[in-house]
N, C-alpha and C positions, 0 to 999 in steps of 0.2 A: 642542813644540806651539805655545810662543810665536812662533816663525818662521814657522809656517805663516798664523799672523795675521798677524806685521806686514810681512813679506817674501811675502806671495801670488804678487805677480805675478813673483819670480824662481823660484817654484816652477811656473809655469805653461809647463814643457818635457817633450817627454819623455826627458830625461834623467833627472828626478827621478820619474816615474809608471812607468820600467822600472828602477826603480832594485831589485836584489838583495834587498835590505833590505823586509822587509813594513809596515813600523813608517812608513818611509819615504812609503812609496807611500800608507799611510793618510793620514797627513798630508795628503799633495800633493792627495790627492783632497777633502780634506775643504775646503782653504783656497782650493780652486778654486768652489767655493760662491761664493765674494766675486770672480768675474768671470765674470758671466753673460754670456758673450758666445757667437757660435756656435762660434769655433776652441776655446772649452772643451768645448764638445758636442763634439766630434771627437777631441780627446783625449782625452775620457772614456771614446767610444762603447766603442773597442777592451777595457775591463775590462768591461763588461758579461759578456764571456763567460769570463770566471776566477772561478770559485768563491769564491774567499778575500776579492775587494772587488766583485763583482757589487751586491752588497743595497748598499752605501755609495756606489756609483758611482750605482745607479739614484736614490737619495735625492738625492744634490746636482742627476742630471739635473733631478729632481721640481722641488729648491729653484729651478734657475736658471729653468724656463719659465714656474712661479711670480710669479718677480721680470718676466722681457720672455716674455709668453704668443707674440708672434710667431716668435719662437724653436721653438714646438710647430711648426711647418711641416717644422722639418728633421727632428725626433721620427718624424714624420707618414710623410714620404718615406721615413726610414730602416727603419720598420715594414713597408713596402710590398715593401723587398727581403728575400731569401732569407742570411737570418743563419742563427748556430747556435743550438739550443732555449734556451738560457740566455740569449741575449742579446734573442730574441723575447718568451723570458716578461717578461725585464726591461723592455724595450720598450713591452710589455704596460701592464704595473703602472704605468708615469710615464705612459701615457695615461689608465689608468682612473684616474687621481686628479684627472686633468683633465676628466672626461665630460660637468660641467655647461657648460662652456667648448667642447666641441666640439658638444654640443646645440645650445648656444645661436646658435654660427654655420650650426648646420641649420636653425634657422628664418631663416635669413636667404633659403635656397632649396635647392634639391640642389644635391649637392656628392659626384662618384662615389665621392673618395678617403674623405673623412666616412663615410659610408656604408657602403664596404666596411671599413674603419678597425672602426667599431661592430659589422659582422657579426661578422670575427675578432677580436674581445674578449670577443665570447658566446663563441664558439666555443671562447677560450682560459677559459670559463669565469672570465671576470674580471668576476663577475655580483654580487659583495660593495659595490662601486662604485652601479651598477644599481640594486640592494634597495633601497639608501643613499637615491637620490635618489628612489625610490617613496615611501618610506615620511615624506622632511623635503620636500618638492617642493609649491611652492608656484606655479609659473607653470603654468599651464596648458598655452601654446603646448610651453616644452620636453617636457610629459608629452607631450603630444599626438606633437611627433613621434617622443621614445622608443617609446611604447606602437606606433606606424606601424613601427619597424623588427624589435619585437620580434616583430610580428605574421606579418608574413614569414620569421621564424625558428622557428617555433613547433614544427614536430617536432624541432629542437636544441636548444631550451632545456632549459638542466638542473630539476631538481623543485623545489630553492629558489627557483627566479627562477619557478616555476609558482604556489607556492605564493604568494609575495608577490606576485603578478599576483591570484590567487584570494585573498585576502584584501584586497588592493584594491578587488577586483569586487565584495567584499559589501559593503563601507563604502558604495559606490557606490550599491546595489541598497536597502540599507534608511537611503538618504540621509545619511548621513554625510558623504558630498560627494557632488558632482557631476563625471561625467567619461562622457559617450557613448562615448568611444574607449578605454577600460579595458573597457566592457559588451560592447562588439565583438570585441576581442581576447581575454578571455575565454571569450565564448561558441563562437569559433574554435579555441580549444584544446580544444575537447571535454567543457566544463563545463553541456554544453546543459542538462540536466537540472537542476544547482543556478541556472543560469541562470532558467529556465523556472521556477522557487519562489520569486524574488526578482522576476521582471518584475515 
C-alpha cells in the first residue's frame, strides 16, 4: 500500500488496473485518487462494470470530480451513453453526490443534458441524494429549480421522495418556511385535499 502512495503515477497504467492480482488492482485504483485528471476517469471507467472494484472505482471517481468539478462534464457525457447496468448505476451514484453542483449550474439557465441527467437519477431512484438536499437546503433558487424538475416527473417519483416533498409542503403551509414552488408541486401530485387544509 506504501507504493500505491508514493509511486501513484507509476501505477497510473493499465498494466497494473488489469493486473491478475485483485490486491493489485485495489491499490492502483485507490492511489489514482491522487491524479485527478481526466485519462484517470478513463481508466477508471472500464471497472465500473466488475463487481469486485465497481463501489471503489466509483468512490475515487467521486474523489477526483470532488478535487476538478470540471472533470463532472466527461461523468456527464459518459452517463448519456448506453453502458452496462453496473456501470450506469455507478455512473449514477458519482453524480448524485454531485447534485447540489449540478443544480446550481441549472440555475445558471437550461441545460438539455443537466436536465435529462436529473430525470434519469429519479428514474434510477437515486432520490436519497434529492431527500438530502430537501431536507439541509438553504438556497432557494437551487430548491426552486429542483422542485421545477421534480414536478415534471411526478407520476415516477418513488413514495420517499413524495413523501419528503409532502412534509416539505406542510412545513411550508403552517409557515415553517416559505416556498410557493413546493405548494405547487405538491398540490400537483395529488395532495389537493391536505393541500386545501393548509391553504
Amino acid at each position: 500500500r506504501n507504493l500505491g502512495v508514493f509511486y501513484c503515477r507509476e501505477l497510473k497504467s493499465a498494466l497494473f488496473l488489469e493486473n491478475p492480482d485483485p490486491v493489485i488492482r485495489s491499490i492502483t485504483i485507490q492511489a489514482l485518487d491522487s491524479i485527478p485528471t481526466l485519462r484517470t476517469l478513463e481508466l477508471l471507467l472500464p471497472l465500473l462494470s466488475q463487481p469486485r472494484h465497481s463501489e471503489q472505482a466509483a468512490g475515487t471517481i467521486s474523489s477526483i470530480v470532488q478535487k476538478r468539478p470540471a472533470l463532472l462534464n466527461f461523468i456527464l457525457e459518459e452517463f448519456q451513453k448506453d453502458h452496462d447496468e453496473s456501470t450506469q448505476t455507478a455512473l449514477a451514484t458519482v453524480l448524485a453526490n454531485r447534485l447540489e453542483y449540478l443544480l446550481m449550474r441549472l440555475t445558471a439557465g437550461a441545460d438539455p443534458v443537466l436536465e435529462d441527467t436529473l430525470a434519469r437519477l429519479i428514474r434510477a431512484k437515486k432520490t436519497n441524494a434529492i431527500i438530502g438536499l430537501l431536507r439541509r437546503n438553504h438556497s432557494q433558487e437551487i430548491e426552486t429549480v429542483l422542485l421545477r424538475h421534480l414536478q415534471r416527473l411526478l407520476p415516477e417519483l418513488p413514495d420517499n421522495l413524495l413523501q419528503s416533498l409532502l412534509t416539505r409542503f406542510i412545513e411550508v403551509s403552517v409557515g415553517l418556511i416559505k416556498d410557493h414552488q413546493c405548494r405547487i408541486v405538491v398540490q400537483d401530485a395529488g395532495f389537493r385535499s391536505i393541500a386545501a387544509a393548509f391553504a
